[in-house]
C-alpha positions in Angstrom: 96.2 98.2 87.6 96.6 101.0 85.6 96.9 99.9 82.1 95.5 103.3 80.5 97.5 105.8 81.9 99.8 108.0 79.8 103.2 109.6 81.7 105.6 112.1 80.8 108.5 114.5 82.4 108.3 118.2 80.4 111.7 120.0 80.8 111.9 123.8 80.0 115.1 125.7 79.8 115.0 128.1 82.8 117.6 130.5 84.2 120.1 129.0 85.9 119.2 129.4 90.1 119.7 127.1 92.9 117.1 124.9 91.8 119.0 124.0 88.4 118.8 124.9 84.7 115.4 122.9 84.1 112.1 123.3 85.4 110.9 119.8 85.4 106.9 118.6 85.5 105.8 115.2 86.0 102.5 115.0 83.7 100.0 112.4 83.1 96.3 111.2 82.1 94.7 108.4 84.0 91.3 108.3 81.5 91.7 107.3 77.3 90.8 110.7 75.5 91.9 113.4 78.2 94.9 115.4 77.8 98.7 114.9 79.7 98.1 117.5 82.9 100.0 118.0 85.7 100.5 115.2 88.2 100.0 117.1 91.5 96.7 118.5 89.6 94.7 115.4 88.5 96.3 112.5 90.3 94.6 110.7 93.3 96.3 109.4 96.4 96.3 106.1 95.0 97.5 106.9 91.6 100.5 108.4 93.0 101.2 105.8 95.5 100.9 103.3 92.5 102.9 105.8 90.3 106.2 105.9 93.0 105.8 102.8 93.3 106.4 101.8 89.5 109.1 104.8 89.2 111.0 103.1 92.0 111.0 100.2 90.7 112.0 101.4 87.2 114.9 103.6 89.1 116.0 100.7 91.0 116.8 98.6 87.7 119.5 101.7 86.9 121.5 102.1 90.3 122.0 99.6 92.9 119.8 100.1 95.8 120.4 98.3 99.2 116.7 98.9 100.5 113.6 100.9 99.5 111.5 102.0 101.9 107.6 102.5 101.1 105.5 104.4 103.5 101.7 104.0 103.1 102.1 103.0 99.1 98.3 101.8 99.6 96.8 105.5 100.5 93.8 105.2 98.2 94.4 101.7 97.1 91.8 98.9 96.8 90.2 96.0 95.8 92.1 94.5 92.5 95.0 97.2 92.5 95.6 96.9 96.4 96.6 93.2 95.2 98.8 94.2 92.5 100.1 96.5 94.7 101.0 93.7 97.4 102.0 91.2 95.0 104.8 93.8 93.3 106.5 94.2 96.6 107.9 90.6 97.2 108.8 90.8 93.6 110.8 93.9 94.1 113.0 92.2 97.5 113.4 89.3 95.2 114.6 90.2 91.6 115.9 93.9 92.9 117.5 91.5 95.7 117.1 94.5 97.9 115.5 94.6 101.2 112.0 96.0 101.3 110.5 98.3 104.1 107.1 99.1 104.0 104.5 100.8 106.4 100.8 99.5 105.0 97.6 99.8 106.5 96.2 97.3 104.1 95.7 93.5 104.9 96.7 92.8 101.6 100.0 94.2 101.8 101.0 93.4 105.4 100.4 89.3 104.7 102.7 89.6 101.8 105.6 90.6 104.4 108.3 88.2 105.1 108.6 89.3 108.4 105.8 91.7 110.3 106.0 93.9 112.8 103.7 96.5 115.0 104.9 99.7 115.7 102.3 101.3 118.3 102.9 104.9 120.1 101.6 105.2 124.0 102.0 108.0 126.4 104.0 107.2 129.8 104.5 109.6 132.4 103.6 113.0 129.9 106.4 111.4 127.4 105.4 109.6 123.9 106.5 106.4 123.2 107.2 104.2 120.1 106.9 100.0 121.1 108.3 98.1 118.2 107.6 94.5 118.5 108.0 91.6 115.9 104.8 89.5 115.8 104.6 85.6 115.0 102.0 83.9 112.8 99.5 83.6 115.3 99.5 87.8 116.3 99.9 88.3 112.5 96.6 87.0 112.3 95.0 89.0 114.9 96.7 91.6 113.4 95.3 91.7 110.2 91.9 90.7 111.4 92.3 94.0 113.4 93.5 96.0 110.2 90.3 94.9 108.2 87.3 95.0 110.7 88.8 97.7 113.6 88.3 97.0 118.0 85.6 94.1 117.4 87.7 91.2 115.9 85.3 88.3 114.9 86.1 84.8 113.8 85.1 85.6 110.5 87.5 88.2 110.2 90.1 85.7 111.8 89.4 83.1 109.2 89.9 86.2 106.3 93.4 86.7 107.8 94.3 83.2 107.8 93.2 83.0 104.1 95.5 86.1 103.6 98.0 84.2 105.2 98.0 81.2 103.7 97.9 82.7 100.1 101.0 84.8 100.5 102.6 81.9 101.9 
C-alpha cells in the first residue's frame, strides 16, 4: 500500500576500514514531489516494517531461504495496508515455499497464520518464564478477539474474530 514511494541504495567510495570499502545509505520519499532522504530520517515505523518486508521478499527470490522470520512487521500498520501486509505473508510461505515466522500484534495478520500460537511470560518463584502453547480454532478466536478490544472480550468482538477467521480460511 505504498504505490508512491521512490527507493534507492547510494554507495560512496570510502577508505577501506572494517566496515568495507562503501558507505552504503538506504534513501527514499514516501510523498510525490519530495526529495529521496535518508531512510532512518523520514521513514515511519510502518513504512519500514512494510519496506523489510518487500526487500525480503525481493532477497528471498535471489538465494534460497529455508524460513524468514518477521517480528512485529505491523508496528505502525493499519487499516488497508495492515491487510496487504497479512495477505503477503501466506503468499511468501507459498511461492517462496519457505516457512514463515512471524510475531504480530495485529488481528489481521495473526488469522492469516496456518498455525497460531501464544507465547505469554509469568513470574514463578522470583524467575521469568516464557509458556509457549499452540492454540486451536476455538482459543484462536478468543485470541484475536483479545488482540482487538484488550481484558473485556464481548461477543461482538468474538463474532469479528470469527469473520477474520473465516476469511483467511
Amino acid at each position: 500500500d505504498m504505490g508512491r514511494i521512490r527507493f534507492a541504495i547510494d554507495f560512496q567510495p570510502q577508505p577501506l576500514s572494517e566496515s568495507g570499502m562503501d558507505a552504503v545509505r538506504f534513501l527514499m520519499s514516501a510523498n510525490v514531489g519530495e526529495e529521496l532522504r535518508p531512510i532512518q530520517k523520514i521513514a515511519s515505523g510502518g513504512e519500514l516494517a512494510r519496506i523489510m518486508l518487500a526487500m525480503k521478499n525481493v532477497l528471498s527470490e535471489q538465494d534460497r531461504v529455508g524460513t524468514m522470520v518477521f517480528d512485529e512487521v505491523d508496528t505502525g500498520v493499519s487499516g488497508r495496508a495492515a491487510q496487504k501486509v497479512a495477505e503477503k505473508m501466506p503468499r511468501i510461505s507459498r511461492t517462496k515455499k519457505s516457512m514463515v515466522l512471524c510475531v504480530p500484534h495485529l488481528p489481521q495478520l495473526a488469522a492469516m497464520a496456518d498455525t497460531h500460537f501464544s507465547v505469554e511470560k509469568g513470574v514463578t518463584d522470583g524467575r521469568t518464564f516464557t509458556h509457549v502453547r499452540r492454540l486451536d480454532r476455538a482459543q484462536r478466536r478468543q485470541e484475536l478477539a483479545r488482540l482487538t478490544g484488550g481484558a473485556h472480550i464481548t461477543p461482538t468482538m468474538l463474532e469479528g474474530a470469527e469473520e477474520l477467521l473465516s476469511a483467511a480460511e
